[in-house]
C-alpha positions as CSV (number, residue, x, y, z in Angstrom):
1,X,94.8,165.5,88.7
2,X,92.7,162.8,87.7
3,X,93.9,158.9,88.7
4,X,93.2,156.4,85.5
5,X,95.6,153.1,86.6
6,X,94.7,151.7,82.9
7,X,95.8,150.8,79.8
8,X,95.1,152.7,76.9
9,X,95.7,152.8,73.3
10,X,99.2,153.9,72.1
11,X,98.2,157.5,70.8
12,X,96.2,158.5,73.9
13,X,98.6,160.7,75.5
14,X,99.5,162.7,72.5
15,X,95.8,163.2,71.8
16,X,96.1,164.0,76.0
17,X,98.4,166.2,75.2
18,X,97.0,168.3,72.0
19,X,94.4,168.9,74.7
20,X,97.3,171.1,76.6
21,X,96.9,168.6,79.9
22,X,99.7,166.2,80.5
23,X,99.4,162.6,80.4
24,X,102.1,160.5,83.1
25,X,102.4,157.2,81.7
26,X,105.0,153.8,81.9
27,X,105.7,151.1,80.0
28,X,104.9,147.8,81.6
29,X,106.4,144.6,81.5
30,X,104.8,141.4,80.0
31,X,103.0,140.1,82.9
32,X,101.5,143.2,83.8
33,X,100.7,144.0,80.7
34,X,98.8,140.6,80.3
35,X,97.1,141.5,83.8
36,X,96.0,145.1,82.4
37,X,94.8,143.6,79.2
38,X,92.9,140.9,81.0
39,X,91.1,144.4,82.8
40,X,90.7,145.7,79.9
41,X,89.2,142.9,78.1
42,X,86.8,142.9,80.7
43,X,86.4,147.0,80.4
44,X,85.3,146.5,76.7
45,X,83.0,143.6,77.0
46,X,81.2,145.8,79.4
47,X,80.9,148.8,76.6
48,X,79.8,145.6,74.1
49,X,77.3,144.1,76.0
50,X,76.1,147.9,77.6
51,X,76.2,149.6,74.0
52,X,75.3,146.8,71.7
53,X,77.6,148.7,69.1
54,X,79.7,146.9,66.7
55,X,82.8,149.7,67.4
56,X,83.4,148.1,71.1
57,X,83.7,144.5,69.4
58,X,86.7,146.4,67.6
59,X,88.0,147.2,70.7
60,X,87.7,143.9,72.0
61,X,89.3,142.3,69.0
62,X,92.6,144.9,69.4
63,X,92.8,143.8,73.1
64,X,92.6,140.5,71.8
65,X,95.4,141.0,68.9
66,X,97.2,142.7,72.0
67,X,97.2,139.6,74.2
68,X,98.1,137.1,71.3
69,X,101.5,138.9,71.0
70,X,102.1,138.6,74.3
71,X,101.8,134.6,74.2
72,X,103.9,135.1,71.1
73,X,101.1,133.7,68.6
74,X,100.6,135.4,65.3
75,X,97.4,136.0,63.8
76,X,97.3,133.8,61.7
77,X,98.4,131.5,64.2
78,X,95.1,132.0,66.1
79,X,93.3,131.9,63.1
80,X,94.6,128.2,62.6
81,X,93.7,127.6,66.2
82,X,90.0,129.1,65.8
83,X,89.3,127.0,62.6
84,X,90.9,124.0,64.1
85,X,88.2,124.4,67.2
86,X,85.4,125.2,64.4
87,X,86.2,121.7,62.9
88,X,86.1,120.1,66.5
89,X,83.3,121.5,67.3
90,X,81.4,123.5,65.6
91,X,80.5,127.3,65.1
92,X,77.7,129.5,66.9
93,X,76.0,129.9,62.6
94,X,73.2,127.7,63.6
95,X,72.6,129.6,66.8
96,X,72.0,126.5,69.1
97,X,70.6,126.8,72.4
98,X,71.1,123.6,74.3
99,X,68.3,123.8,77.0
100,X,69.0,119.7,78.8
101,X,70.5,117.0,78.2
102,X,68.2,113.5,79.2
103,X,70.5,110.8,81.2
């Protein structure tokens, strides 16, 4: 038996199991399952930043979409919030690099 203690996607253990092995799994409750996503949002920015592939920033965007639901903020919710902070202040399209500031 091999010890994961992670979250995965929803259809892992039937894919698990169309593999004739036998996936034990729970159901957490909200705060855990914040504390596992935070993991796991760490897990996949790892991959990104490893693999520089454009798949893991897929990941990281589900595990994002994971963790607005459990704050209870819709999509486009967020996406209200993200332009509202674009507005404030600004984007990364000009790919600024602010090396000082001068007192």
């Amino acid at each position: 038996m091999i010890k994961y203690d992670k979250l995965v996607r929803d259809r892992i253990p039937e894919i698990i199991e169309a593999d004739d092995k036998k996936a034990l799994t729970r159901v957490l409750g909200i705060e855990e399952t914040k504390n596992y996503l935070g993991l796991k949002l760490k897990e996949e920015l790892e991959e990104y930043l490893t693999s520089n592939q454009v798949e893991e920033l897929a990941d990281l965007q589900e595990v994002i979409f994971a963790l607005l639901e459990c704050h209870g903020i819709t999509r486009s919710e967020f996406e209200k919030i993200r332009l509202k902070k674009v507005k404030q202040r600004g984007a990364f399209s000009r790919k600024l690099l602010l090396e000082a500031v001068i007192e």
